[in-house]
N, C-alpha and C positions, 0 to 999 in steps of 0.2 A: 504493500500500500504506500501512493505516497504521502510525505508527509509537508504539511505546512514549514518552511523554513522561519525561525523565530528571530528573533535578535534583542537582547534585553540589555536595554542601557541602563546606567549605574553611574554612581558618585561617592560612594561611599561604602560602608563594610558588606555589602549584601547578604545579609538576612533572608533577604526577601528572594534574593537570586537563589540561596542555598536550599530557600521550599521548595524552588520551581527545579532545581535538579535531582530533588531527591523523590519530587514528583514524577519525573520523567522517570526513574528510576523504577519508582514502584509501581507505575504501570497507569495511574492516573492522567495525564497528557501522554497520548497514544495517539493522538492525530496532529500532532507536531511534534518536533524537533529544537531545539534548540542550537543554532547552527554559529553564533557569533554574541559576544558579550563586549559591546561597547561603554566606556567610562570617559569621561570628561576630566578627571585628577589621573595624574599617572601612577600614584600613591595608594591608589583605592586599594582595599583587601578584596572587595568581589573580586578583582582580578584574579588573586591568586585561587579562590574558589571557581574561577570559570578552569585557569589552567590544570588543577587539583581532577576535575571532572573533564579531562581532554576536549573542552571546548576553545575553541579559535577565539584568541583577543583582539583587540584594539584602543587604541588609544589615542581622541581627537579632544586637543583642548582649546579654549576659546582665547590663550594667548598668540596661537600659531597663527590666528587670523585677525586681518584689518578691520574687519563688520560683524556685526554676530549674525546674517544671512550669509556672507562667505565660512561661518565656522558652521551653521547647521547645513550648509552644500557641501562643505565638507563629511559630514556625518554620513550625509544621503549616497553620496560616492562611494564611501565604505559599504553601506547597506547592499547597493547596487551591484557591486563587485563580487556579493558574495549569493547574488539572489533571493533577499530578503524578502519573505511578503507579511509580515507581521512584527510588530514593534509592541515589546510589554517595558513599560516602565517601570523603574525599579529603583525609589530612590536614588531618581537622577533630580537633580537640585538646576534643571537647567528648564526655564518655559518654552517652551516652541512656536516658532510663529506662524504666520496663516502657511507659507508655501509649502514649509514638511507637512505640517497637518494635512493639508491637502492629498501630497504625492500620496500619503498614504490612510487618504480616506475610511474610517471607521475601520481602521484596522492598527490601531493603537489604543491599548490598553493602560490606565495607571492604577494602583493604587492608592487610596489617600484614608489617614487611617482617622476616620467619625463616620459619621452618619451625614454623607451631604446629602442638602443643605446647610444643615450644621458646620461650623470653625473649618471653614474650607473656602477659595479663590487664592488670592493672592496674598503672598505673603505668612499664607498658613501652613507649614511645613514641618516637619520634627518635630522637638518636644514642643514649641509652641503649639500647637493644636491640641496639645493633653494639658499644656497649662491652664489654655482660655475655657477645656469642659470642663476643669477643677475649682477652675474661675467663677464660672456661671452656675456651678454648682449640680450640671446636669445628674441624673442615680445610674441612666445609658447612655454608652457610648458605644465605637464599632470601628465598623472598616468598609471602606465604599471601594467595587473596582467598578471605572466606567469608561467610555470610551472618551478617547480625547478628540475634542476639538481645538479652534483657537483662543476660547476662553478657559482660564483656568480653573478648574473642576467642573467645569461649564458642561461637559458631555453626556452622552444618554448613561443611567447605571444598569451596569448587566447584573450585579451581585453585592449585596450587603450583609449581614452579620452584626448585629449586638452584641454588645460584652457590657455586663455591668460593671460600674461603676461601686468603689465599697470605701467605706469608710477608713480614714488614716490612708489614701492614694497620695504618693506623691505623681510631679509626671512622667519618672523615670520608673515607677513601678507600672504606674498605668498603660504607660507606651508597649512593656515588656506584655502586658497581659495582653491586649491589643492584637499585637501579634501573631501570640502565640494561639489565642481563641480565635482571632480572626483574618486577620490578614496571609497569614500561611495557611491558611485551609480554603479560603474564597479566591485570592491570585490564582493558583494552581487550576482550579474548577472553572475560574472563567476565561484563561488560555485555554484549556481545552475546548471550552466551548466554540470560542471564538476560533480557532483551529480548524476544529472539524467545520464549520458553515463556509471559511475558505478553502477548505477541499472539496464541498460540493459544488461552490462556483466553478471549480478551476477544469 
């Protein structure tokens, strides 16, 4: 059979990248692949978790380039070279603008870890998004994957997950729970999903 070619860019420790390989692993994404792990810091630890799991890296950062549309053409060339048809984001810390969104129309996936609408667009990222639900005092919280467009968390959601909220949370515990309740169990499920509907297109 074949399979969807993925590509999961990254910025940081990937967490998130290490569900989606251990998913591929146990047999849950079975209509895709995971063919390339691109990272925007050359420093990132996903990296060494893409190479740990014999996946093909790369490495595009936005100082190589004069514009930040010369650095996501850059990105897109990479994807291209490797025949990319699916983009899951992963704790990449970079926003994307209309023309990548576009090349690769409803076929980018993020993460973000509440219940959007909830502490989600711009600027809401990492531990700040468990701060402002500790803030606001919500009792649930969760994990949203949606598709992306050009607005930030602005895209249709394929998958959400609550996790409660408990008493004595800091944002470093609540992020951990987050996670672990939700965000590695919802990412994996909705590449695959989105996977298998691009292999019936194709």
């Amino acid at each position: 059979m074949r399979k969807t070619k993925i590509a999961v860019l990254v910025s940081g420790g990937g967490t998130n990248l290490q569900a989606l390989i251990d998913a591929q692993k146990s047999g849950i994404i079975t209509s895709g692949e995971i063919k390339l792990v691109v990272s925007n810091k050359e420093d990132a630890y996903a990296l060494n978790r893409a190479q740990n799991a014999g996946i093909k890296t790369a490495v595009v950062t936005r100082k190589q380039f004069e514009t930040r549309q010369a650095f996501e053409d850059g990105i897109l060339s990479v994807l291209k070279a490797e025949g990319i048809q699916m983009i899951v984001l992963a704790g990449f810390m970079c926003i994307l603008g209309e023309k990548f969104v576009k090349t690769y129309a409803n076929r980018i996936i993020n993460v973000h870890p509440s219940l959007i609408p909830s502490f989600c667009g711009e600027g809401f990222y990492g531990l700040t998004v468990h701060e402002k639900a500790l803030e606001y005092g919500v009792k649930v919280t969760g994990a949203t994957v949606h598709l992306v467009n050009e607005i930030p968390d602005g895209g249709k959601i394929l998958m959400q997950k609550a996790v409660e909220v408990l008493e004595g949370d800091t944002p470093e515990v609540l992020q951990k729970r987050v996670m672990e309740q939700a965000e590695w169990i919802i990412l994996p499920l909705a590449t695959e999903k989105l996977a298998s509907e691009i292999n019936k297109e194709n």
